[in-house]
OpenMM code with the backbone's topology and positions (N, CA, C; nanometers):
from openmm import Vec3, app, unit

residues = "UNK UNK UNK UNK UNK UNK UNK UNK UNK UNK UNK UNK UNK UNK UNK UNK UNK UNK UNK UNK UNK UNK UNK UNK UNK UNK UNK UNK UNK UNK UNK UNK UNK UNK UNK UNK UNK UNK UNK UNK UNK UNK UNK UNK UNK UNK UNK UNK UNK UNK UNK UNK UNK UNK UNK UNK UNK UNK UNK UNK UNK UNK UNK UNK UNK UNK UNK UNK UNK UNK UNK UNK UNK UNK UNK UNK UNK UNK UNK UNK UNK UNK UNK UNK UNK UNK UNK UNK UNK UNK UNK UNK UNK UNK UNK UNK UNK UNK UNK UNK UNK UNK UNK UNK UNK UNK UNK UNK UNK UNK UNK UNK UNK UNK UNK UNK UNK UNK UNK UNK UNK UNK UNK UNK UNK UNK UNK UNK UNK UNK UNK UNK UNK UNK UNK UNK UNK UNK UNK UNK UNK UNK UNK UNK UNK UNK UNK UNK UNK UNK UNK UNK UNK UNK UNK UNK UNK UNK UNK UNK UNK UNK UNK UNK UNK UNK UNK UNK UNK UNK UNK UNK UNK UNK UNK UNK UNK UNK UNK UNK".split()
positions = [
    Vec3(9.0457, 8.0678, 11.4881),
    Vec3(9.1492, 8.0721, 11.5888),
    Vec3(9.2847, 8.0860, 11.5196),
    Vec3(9.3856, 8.1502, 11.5699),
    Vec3(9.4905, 8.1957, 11.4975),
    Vec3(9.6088, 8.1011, 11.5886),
    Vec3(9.6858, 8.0514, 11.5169),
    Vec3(9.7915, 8.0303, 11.6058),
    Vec3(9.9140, 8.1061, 11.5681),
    Vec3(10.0120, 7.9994, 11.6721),
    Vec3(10.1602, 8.1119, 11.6632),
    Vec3(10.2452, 8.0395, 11.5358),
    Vec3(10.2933, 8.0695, 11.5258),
    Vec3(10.4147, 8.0659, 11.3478),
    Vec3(10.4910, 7.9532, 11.4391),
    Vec3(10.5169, 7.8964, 11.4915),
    Vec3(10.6085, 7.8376, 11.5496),
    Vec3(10.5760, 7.6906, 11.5492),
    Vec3(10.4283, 7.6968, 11.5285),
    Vec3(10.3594, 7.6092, 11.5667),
    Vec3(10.3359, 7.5558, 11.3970),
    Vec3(10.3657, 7.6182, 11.3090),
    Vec3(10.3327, 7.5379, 11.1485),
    Vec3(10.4128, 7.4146, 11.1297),
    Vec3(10.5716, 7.4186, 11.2138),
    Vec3(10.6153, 7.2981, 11.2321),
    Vec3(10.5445, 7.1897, 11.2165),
    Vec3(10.4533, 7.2007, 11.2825),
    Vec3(10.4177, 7.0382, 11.3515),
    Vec3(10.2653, 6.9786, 11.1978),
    Vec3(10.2794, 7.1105, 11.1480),
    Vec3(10.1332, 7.1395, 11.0381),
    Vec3(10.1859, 7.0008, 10.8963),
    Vec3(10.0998, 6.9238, 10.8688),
    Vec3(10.1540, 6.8814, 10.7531),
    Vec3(10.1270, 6.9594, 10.6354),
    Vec3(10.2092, 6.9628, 10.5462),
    Vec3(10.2758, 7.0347, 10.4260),
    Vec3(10.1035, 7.0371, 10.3091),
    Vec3(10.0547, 6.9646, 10.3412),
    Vec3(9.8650, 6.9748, 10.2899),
    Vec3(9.7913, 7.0549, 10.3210),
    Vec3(9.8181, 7.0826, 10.4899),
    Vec3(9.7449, 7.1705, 10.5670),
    Vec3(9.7783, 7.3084, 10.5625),
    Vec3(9.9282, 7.3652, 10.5290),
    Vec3(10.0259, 7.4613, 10.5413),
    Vec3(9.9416, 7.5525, 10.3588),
    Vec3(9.9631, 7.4225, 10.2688),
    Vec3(9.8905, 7.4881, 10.1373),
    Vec3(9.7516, 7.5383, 10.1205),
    Vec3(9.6903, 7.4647, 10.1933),
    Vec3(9.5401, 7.4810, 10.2048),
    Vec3(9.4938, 7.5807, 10.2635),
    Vec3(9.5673, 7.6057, 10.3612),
    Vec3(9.5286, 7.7558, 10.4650),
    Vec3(9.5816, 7.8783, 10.3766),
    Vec3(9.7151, 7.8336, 10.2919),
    Vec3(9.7996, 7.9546, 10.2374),
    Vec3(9.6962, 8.0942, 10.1443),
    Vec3(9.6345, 7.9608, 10.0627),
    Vec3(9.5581, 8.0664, 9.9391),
    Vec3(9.4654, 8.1670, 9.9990),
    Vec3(9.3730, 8.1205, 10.1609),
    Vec3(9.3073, 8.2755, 10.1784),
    Vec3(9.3862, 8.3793, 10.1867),
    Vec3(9.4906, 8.4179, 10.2544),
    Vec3(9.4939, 8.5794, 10.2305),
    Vec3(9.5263, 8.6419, 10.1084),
    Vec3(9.5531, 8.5438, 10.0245),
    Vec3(9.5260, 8.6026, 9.8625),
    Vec3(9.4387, 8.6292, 9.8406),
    Vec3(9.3123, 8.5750, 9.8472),
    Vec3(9.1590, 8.6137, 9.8192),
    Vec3(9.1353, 8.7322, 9.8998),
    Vec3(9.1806, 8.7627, 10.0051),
    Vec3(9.1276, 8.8354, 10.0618),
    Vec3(9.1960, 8.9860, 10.0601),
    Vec3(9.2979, 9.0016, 10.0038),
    Vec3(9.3820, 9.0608, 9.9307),
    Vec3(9.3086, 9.1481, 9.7887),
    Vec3(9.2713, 9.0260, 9.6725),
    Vec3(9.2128, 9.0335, 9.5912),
    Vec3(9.0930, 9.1563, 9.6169),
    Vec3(9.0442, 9.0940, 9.7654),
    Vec3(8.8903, 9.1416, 9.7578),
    Vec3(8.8937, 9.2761, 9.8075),
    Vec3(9.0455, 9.3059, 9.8709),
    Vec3(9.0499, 9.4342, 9.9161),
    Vec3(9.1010, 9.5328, 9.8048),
    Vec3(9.1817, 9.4753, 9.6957),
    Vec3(9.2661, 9.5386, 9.6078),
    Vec3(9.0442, 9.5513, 9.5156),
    Vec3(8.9742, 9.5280, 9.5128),
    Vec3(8.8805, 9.5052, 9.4043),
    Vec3(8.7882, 9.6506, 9.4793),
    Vec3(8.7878, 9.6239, 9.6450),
    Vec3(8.6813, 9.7346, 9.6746),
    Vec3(8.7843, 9.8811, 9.6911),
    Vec3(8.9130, 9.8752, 9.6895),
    Vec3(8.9699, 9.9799, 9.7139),
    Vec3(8.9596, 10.0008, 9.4904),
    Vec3(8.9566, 9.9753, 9.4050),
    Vec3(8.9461, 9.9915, 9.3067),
    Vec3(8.7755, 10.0998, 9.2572),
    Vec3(8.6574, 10.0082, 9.3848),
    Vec3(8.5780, 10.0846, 9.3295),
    Vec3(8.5634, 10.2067, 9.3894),
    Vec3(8.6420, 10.2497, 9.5051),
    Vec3(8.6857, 10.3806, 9.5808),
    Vec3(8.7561, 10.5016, 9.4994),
    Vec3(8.8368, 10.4358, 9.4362),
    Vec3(8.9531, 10.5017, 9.3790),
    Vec3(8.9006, 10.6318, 9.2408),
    Vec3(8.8956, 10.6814, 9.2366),
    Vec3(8.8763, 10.7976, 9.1062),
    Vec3(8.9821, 10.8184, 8.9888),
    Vec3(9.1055, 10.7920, 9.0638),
    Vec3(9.2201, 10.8578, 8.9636),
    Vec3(9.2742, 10.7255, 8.8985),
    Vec3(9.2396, 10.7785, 8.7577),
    Vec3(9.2710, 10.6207, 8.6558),
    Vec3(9.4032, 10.5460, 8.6858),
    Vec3(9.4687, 10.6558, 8.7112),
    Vec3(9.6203, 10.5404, 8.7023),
    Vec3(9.6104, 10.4803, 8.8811),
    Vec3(9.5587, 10.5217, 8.9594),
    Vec3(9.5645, 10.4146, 9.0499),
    Vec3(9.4499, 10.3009, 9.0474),
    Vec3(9.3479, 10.3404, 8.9323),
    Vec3(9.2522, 10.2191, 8.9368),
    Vec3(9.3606, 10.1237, 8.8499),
    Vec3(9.4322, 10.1559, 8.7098),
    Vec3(9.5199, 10.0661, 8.6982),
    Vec3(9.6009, 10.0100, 8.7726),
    Vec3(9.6766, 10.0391, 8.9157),
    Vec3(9.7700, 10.0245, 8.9614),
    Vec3(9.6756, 9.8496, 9.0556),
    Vec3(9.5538, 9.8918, 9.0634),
    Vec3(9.4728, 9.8207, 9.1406),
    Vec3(9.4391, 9.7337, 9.0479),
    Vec3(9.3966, 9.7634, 8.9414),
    Vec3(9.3697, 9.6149, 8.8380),
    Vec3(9.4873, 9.5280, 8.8382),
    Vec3(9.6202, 9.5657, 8.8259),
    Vec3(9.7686, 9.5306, 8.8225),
    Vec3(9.8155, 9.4184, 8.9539),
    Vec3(9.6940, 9.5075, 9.0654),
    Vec3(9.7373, 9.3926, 9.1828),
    Vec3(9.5991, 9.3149, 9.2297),
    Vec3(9.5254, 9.3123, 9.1718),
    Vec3(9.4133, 9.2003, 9.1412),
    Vec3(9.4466, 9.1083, 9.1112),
    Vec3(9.4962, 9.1250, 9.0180),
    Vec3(9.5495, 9.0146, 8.8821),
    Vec3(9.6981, 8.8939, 8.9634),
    Vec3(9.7375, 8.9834, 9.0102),
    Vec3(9.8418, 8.9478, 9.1081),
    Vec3(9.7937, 8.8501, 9.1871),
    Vec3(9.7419, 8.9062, 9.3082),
    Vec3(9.6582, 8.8388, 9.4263),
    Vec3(9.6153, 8.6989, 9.4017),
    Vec3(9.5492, 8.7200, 9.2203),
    Vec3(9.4625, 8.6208, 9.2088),
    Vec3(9.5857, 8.5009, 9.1160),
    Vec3(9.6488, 8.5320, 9.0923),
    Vec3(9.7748, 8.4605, 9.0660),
    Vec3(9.8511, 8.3533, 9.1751),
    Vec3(9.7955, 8.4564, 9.2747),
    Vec3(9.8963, 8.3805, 9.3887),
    Vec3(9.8131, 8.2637, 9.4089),
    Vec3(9.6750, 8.3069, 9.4162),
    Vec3(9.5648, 8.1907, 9.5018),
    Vec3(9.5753, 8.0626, 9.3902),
    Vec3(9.5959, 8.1386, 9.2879),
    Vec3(9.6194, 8.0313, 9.1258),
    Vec3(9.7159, 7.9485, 9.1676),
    Vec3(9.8286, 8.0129, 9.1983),
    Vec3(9.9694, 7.9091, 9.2596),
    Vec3(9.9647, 7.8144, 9.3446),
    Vec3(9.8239, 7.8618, 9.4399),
    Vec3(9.8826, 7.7696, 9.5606),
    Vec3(9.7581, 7.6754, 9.5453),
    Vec3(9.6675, 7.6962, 9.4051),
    Vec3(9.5544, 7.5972, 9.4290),
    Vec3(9.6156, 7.4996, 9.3053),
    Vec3(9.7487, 7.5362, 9.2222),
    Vec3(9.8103, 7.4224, 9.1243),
    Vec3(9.9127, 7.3487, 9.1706),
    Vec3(9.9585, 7.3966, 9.3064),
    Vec3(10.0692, 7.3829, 9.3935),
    Vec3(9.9931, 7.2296, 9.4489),
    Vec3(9.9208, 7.2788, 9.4822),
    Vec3(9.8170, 7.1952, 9.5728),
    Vec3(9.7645, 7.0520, 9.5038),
    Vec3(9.6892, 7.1008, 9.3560),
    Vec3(9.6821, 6.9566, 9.3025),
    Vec3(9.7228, 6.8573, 9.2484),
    Vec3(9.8942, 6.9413, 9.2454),
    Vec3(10.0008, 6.8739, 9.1734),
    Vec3(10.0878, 6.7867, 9.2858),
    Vec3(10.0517, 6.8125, 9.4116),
    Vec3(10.1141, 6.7568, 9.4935),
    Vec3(10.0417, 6.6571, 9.5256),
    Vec3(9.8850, 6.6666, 9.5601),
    Vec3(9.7979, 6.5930, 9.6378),
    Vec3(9.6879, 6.5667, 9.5254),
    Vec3(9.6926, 6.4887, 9.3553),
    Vec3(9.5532, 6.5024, 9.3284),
    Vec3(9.4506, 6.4354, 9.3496),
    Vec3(9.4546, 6.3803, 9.4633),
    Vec3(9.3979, 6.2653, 9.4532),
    Vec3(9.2579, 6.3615, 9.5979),
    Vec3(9.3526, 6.4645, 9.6241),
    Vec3(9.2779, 6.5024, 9.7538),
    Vec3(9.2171, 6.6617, 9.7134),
    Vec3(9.0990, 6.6726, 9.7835),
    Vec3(9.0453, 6.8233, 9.7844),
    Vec3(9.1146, 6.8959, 9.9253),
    Vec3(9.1592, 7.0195, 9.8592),
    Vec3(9.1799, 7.1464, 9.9436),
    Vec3(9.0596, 7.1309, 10.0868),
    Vec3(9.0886, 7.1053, 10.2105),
    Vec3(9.0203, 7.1358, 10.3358),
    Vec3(9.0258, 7.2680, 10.3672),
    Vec3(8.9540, 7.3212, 10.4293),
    Vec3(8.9559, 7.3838, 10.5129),
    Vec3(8.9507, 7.4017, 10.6789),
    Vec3(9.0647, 7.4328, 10.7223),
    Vec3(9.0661, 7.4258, 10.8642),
    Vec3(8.9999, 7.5346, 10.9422),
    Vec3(8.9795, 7.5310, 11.0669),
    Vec3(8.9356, 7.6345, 11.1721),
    Vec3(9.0088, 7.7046, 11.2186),
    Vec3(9.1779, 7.6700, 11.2409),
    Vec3(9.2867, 7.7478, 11.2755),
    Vec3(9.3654, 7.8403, 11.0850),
    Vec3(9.4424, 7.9276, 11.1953),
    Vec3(9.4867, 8.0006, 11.0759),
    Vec3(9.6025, 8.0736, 11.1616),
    Vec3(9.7708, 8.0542, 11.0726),
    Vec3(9.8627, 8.1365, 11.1297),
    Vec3(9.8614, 8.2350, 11.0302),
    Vec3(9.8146, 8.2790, 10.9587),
    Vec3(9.8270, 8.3818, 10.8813),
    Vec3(9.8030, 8.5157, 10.9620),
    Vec3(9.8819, 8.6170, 10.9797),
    Vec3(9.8458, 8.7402, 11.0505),
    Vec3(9.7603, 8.8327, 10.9576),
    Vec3(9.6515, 8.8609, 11.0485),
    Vec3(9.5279, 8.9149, 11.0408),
    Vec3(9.5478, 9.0290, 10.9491),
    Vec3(9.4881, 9.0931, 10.8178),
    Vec3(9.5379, 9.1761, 10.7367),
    Vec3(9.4076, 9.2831, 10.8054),
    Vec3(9.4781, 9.3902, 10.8348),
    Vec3(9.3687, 9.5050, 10.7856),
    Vec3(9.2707, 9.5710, 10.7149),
    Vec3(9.1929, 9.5919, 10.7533),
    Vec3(9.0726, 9.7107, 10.5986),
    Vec3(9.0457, 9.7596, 10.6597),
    Vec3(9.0494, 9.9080, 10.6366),
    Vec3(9.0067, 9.9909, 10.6964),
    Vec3(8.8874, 10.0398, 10.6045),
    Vec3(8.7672, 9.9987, 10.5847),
    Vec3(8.6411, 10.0384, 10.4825),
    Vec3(8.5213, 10.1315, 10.5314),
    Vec3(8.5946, 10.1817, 10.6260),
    Vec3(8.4682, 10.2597, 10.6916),
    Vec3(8.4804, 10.3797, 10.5912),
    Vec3(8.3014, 10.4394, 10.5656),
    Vec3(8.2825, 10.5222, 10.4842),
    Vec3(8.3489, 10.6899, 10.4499),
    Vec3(8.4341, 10.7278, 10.5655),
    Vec3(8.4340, 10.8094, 10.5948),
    Vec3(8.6361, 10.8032, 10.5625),
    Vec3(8.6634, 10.6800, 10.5488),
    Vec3(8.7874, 10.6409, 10.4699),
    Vec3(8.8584, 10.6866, 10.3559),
    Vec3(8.9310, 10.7691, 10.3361),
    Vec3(9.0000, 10.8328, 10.1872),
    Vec3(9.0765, 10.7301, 10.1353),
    Vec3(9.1213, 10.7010, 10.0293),
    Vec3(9.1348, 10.6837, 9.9185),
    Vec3(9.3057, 10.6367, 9.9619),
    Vec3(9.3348, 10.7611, 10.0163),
    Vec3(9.4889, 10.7422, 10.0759),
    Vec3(9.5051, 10.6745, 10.1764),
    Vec3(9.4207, 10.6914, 10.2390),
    Vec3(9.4553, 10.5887, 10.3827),
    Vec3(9.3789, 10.4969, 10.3952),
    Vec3(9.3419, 10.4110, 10.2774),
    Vec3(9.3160, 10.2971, 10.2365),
    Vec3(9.4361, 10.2163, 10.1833),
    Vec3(9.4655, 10.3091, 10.0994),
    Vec3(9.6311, 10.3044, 10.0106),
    Vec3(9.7588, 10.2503, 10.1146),
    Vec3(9.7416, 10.3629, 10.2647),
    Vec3(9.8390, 10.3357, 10.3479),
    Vec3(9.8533, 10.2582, 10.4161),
    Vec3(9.6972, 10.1494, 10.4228),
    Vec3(9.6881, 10.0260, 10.5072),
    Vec3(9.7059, 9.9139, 10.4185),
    Vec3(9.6487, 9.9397, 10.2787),
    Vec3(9.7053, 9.8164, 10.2340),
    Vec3(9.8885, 9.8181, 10.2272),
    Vec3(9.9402, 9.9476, 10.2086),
    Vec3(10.1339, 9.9289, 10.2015),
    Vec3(10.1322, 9.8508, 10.3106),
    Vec3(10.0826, 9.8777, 10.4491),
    Vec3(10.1340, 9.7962, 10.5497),
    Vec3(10.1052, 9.6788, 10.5464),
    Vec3(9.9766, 9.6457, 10.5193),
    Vec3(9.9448, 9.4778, 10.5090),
    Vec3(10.0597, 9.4183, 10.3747),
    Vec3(10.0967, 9.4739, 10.3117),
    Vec3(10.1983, 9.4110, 10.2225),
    Vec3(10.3417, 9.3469, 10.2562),
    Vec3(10.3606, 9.4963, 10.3567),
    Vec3(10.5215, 9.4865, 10.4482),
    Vec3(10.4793, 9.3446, 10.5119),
    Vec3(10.3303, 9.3413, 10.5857),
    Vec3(10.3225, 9.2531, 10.7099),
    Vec3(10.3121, 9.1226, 10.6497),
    Vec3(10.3002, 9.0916, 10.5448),
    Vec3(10.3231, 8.9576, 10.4277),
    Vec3(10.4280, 8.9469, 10.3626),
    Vec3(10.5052, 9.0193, 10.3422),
    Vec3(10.6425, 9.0242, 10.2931),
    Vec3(10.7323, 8.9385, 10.3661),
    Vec3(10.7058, 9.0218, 10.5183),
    Vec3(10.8085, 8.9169, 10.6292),
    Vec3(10.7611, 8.8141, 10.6857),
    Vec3(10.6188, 8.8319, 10.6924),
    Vec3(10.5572, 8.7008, 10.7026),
    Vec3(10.5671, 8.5629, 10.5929),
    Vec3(10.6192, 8.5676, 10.4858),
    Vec3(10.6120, 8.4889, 10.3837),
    Vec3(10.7532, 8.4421, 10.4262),
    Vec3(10.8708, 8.5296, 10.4084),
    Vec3(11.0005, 8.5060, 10.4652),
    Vec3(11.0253, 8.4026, 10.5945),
    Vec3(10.9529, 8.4227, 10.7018),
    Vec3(10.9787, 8.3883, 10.8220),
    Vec3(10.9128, 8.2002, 10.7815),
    Vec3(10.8005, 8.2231, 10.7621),
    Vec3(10.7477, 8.0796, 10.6940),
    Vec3(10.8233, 7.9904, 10.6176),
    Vec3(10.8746, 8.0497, 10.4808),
    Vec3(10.9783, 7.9783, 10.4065),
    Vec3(11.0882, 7.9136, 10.4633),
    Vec3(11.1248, 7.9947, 10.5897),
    Vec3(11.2162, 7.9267, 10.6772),
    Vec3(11.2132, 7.8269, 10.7873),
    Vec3(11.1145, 7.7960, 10.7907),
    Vec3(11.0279, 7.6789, 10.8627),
    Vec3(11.0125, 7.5470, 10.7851),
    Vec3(10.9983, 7.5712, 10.6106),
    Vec3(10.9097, 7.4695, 10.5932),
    Vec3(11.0220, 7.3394, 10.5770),
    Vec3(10.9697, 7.2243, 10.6313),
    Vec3(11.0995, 7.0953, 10.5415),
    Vec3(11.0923, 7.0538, 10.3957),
    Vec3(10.9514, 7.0752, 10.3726),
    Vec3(10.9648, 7.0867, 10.2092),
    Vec3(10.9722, 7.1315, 10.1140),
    Vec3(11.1483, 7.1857, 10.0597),
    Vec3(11.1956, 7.2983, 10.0226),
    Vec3(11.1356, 7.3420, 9.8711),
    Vec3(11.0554, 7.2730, 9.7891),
    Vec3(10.9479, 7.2933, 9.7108),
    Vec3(10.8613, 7.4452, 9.7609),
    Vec3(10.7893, 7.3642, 9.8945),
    Vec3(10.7428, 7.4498, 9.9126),
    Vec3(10.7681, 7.5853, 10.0134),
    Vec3(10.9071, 7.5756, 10.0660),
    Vec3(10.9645, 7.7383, 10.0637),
    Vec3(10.9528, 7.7839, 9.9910),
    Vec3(11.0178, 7.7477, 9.8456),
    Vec3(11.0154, 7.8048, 9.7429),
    Vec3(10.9202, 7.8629, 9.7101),
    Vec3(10.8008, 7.8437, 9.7222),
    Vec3(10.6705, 7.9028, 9.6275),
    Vec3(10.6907, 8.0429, 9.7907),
    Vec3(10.6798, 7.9935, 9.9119),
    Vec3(10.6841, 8.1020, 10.0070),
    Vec3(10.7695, 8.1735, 9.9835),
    Vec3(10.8846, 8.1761, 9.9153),
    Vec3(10.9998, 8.2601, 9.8891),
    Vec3(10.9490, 8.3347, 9.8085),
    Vec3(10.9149, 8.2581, 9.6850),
    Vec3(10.8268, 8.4073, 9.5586),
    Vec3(10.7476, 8.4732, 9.6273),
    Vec3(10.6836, 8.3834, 9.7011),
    Vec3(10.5522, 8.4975, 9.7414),
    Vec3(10.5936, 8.6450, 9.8291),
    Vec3(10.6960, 8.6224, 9.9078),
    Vec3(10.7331, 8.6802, 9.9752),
    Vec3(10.7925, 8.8185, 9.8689),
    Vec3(10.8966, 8.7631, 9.7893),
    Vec3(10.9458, 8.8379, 9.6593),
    Vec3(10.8236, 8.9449, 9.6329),
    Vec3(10.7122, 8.8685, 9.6065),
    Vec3(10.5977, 8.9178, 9.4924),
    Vec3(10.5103, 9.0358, 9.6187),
    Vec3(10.5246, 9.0150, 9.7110),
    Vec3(10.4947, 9.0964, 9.8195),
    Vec3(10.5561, 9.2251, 9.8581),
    Vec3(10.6496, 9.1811, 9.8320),
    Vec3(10.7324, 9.3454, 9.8637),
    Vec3(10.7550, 9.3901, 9.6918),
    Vec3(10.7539, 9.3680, 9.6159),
    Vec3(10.6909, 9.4174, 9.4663),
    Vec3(10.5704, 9.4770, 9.4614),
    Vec3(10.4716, 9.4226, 9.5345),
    Vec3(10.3253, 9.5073, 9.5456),
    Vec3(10.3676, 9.6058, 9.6332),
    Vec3(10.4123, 9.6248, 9.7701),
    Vec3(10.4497, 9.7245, 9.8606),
    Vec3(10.4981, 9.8566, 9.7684),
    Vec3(10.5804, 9.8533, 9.6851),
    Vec3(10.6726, 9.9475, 9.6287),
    Vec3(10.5493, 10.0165, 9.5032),
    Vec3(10.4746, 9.8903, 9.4327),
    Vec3(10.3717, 9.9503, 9.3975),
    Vec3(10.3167, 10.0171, 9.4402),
    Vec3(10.2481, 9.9935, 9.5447),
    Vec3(10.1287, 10.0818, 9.6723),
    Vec3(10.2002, 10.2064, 9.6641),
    Vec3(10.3343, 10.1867, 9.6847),
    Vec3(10.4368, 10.3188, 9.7820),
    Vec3(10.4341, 10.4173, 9.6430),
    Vec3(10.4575, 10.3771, 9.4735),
    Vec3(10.4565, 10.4592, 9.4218),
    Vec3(10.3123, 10.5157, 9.3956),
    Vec3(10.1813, 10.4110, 9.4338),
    Vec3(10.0325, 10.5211, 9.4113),
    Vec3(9.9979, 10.6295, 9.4776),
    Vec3(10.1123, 10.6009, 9.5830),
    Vec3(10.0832, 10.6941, 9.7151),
    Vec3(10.1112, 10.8313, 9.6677),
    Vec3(10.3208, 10.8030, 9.6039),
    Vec3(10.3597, 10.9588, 9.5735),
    Vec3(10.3483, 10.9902, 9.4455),
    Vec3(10.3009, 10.9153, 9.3543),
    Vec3(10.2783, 10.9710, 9.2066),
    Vec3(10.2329, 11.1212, 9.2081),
    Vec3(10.0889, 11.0916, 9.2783),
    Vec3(9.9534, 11.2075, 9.2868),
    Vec3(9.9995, 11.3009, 9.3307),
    Vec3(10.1072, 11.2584, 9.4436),
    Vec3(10.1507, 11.4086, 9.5101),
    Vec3(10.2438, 11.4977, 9.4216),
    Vec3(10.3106, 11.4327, 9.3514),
    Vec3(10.4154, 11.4886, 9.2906),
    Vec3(10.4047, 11.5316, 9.1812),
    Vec3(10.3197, 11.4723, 9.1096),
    Vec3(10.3017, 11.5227, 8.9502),
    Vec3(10.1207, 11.5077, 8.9896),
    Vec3(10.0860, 11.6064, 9.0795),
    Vec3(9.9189, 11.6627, 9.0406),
    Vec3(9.8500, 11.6832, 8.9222),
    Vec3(9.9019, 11.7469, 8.8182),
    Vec3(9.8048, 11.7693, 8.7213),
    Vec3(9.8527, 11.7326, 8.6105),
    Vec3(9.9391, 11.5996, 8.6257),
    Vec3(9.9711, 11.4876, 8.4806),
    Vec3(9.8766, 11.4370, 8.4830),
    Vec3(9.8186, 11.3722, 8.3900),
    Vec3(9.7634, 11.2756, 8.2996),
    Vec3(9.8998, 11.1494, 8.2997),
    Vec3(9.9278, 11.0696, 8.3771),
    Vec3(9.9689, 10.9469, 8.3771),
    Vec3(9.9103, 10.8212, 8.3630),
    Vec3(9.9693, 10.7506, 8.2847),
    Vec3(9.9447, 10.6095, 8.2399),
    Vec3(10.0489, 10.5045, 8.3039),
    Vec3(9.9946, 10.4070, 8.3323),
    Vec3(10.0114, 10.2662, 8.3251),
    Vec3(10.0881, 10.1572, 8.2974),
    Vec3(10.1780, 10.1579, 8.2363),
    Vec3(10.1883, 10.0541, 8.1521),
    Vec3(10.2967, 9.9261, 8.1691),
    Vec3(10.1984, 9.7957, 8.1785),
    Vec3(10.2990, 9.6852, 8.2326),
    Vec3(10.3667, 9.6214, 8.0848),
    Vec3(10.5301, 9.6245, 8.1631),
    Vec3(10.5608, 9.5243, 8.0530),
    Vec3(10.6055, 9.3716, 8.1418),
    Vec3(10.6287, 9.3022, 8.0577),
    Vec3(10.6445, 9.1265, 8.1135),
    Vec3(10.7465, 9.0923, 8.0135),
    Vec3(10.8366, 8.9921, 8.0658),
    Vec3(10.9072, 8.9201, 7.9871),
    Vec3(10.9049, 8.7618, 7.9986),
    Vec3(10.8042, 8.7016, 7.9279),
    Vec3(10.7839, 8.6077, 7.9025),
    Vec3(10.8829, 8.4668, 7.8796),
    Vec3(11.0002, 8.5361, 7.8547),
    Vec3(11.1106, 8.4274, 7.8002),
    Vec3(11.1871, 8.4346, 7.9217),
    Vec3(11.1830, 8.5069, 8.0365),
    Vec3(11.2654, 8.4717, 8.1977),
    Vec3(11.2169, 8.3339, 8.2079),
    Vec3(11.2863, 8.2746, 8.3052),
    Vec3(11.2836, 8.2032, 8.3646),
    Vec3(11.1254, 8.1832, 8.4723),
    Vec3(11.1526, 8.2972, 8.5075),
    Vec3(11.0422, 8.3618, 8.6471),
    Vec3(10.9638, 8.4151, 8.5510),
    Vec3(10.8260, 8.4412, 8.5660),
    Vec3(10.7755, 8.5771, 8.5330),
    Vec3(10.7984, 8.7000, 8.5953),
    Vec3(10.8664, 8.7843, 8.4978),
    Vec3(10.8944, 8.9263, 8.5610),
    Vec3(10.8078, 9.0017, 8.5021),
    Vec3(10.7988, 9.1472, 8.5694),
    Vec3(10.6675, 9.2089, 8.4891),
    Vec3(10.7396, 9.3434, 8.5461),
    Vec3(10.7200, 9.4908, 8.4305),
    Vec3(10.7891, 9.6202, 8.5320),
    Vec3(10.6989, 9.7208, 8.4929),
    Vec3(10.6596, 9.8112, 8.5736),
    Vec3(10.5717, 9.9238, 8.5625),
    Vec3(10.6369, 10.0112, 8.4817),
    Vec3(10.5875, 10.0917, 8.3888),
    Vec3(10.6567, 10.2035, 8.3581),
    Vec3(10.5348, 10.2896, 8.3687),
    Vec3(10.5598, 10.4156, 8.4042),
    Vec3(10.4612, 10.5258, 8.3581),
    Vec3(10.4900, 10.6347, 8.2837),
    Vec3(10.4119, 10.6846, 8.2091),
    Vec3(10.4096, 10.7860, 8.1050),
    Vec3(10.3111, 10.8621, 8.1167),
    Vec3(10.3336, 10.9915, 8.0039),
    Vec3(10.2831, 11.1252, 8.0069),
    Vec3(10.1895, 11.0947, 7.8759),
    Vec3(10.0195, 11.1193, 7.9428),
    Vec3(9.9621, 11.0783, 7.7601),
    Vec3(9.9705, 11.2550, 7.7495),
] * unit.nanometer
topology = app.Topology()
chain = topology.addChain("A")
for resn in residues:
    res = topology.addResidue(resn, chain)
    for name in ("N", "CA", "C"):
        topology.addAtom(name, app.Element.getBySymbol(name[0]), res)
């Protein structure tokens, strides 16, 4: 059962974490089967890139979780305000307009992460909703460049390549691509 966003108010700050980490997994699991779809290497990288991600987040909110509460295990509830993400996996599905549903499920977590952060009273945990939100529209722009790479430079041979800077504050991480 889904409820309305309005309604996390009343959610205690245990329950709010516990529900958070599925649509990361489920994210994960879409970024993993759109990977074994995919043919063209640099978007299977682009998809390993947001695996790794996804599964970062669920990492966050399951250290988030035992650092707050260790005394308690993660529940699972029957309700869920998380808005419903798309897959479109039917067989007959391209590659691209797999691509174009996950950009949207990204947008639709982007502002969804935003709108949440602004709800919560425990500004801890805006915060982690604030990155996430951040780290959401960072994957979007990803998606958006797998989309027009292919179109634009057809018969490059493009690569990959993440760099990270370890000594930020944040972890930052930036795509570059190149000509092998």
């Amino acid at each position: 059962m889904t409820i309305s966003l309005d309604k996390i108010k009343s959610f205690l700050a245990e329950q709010v974490i516990s529900l958070a980490f599925h649509p990361e997994v489920k994210a994960e699991q879409t970024y993993r089967l759109l990977k074994e779809r995919a043919k063209n290497e640099l978007l299977q990288q682009k998809l390993d890139f947001l695996v790794n991600e996804e599964t970062r987040h669920g990492e966050l909110w399951r250290r988030f979780y035992s650092r707050k509460y260790s005394q308690q295990s993660m529940s699972s509830l029957e309700v869920s305000f998380w808005p419903e993400v798309k897959v479109a996996l039917a067989a007959d599905s391209s590659v691209e307009d797999l691509f174009a549903q996950a950009l949207e499920n990204e947008k639709v977590f982007e502002d969804f992460y935003r709108a949440v952060n602004h709800l919560m009273r425990d500004p801890n945990l805006g915060h982690v909703f604030q990155y996430l939100s951040r780290g959401e529209g960072t994957h979007y722009f990803i998606i958006k460049a797998a989309l027009d790479l292919p179109k634009k430079f057809p018969d490059s041979n493009l690569s990959l390549i993440h760099i990270s800077e370890p000594t930020r504050p944040l972890y930052i991480s930036y795509a570059v691509f190149c000509l092998k």
